[in-house]
N, C-alpha and C positions, 0 to 999 in steps of 0.2 A: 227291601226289594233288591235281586242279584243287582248286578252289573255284566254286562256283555264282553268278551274278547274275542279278537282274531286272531289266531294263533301266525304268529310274522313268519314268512315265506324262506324259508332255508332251504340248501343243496345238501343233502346227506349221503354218504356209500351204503348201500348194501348191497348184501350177497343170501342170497335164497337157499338153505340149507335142506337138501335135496333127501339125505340119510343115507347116500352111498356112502363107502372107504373113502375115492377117491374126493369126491365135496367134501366129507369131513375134514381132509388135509388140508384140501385147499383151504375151505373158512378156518381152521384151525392154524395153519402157517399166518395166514392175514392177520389176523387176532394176534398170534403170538407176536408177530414183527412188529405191531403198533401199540403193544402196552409192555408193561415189566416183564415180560413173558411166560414161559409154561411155570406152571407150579404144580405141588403133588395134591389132590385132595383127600388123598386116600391115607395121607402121612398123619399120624393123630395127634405130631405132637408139630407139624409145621404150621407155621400162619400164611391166611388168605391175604395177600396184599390186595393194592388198592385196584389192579388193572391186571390182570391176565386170561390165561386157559388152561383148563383142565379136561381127565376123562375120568368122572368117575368109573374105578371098576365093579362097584354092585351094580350100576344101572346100565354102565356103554355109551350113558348120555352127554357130551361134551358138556362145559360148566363153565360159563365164564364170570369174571370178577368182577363185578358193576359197582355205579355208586350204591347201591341198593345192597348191597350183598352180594352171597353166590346163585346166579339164575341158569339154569336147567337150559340147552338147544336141543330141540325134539325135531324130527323128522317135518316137512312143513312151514317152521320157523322162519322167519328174517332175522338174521343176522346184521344190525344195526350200527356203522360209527357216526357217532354226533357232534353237535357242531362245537365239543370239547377236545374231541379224539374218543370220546367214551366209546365203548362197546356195550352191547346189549341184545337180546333176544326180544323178540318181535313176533307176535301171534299174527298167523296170515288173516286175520280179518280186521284185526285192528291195522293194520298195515295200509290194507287195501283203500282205509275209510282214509288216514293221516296223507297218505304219500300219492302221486304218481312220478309217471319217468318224467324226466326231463334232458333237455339236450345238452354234452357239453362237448368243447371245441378243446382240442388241443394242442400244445403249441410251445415248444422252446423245454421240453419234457414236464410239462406241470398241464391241469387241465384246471379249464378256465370256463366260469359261467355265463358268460358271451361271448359271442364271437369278435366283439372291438377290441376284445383285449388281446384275442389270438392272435387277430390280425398284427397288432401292434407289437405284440413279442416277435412274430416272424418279420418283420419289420426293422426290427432292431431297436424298438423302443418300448419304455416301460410303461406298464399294465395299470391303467386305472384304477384297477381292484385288484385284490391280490388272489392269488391261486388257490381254486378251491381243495387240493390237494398238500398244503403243506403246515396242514392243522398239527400242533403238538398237543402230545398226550398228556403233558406235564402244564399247561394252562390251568 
């Protein structure tokens, strides 16, 4: 007989990939600045590292470099970093089901998933929890 889990409550970023030029930069700059950055796919003889982004030229489709492999961002997509620094693409319906928004506070340039700990950095003291913003990609 299975066994039951809750899947434990984590803060993640994402960014909703629209399929304009301009969202494509955008998610595409984000991505680049938080893993090993762009790399060629298109180079036949380069290797896929562990963490970046690409555009394929047969498809136009942006490409980034997950623990998985290389996964496909299509129009529609979330654009996903996890609570590794991983990147990944994100079907808007599984999306929908896994995630909603939540609030965060910011404060002393890091953002923070309660507001006690805002408080406490504008305050001039240190943060109970640490910043949900200064995840390393290299964990």
């Amino acid at each position: 007989m299975p066994s039951y889990f809750m899947k434990i409550p984590v803060t993640i970023e994402a960014m909703l990939f629209d399929g304009s030029e301009v969202d494509c930069a955008d998610v595409y700059q984000w991505v680049e600045s938080n893993t090993q950055g762009s790399f060629d796919i298109n180079d036949p003889s380069g290797e896929v590292p562990a963490s970046g982004v690409s555009i394929d030229a047969a498809t136009g489709f942006m490409v980034i470099a997950t623990l998985e492999g290389v996964m496909q961002v299509k129009k529609g997509d979330w654009v996903i970093r996890g609570v590794k620094g991983e990147f990944y693409p994100c079907k808007p319906d599984i999306f929908e089901k896994t995630y909603e928004p939540t609030e965060v506070f910011e404060a002393g340039g890091h953002t923070y998933e309660n507001l006690a700990d805002a408080m406490r950095v504008r305050a001039g003291q240190e943060p109970l929890n640490p910043p949900i913003d200064t995840r390393s990609t290299n964990d």
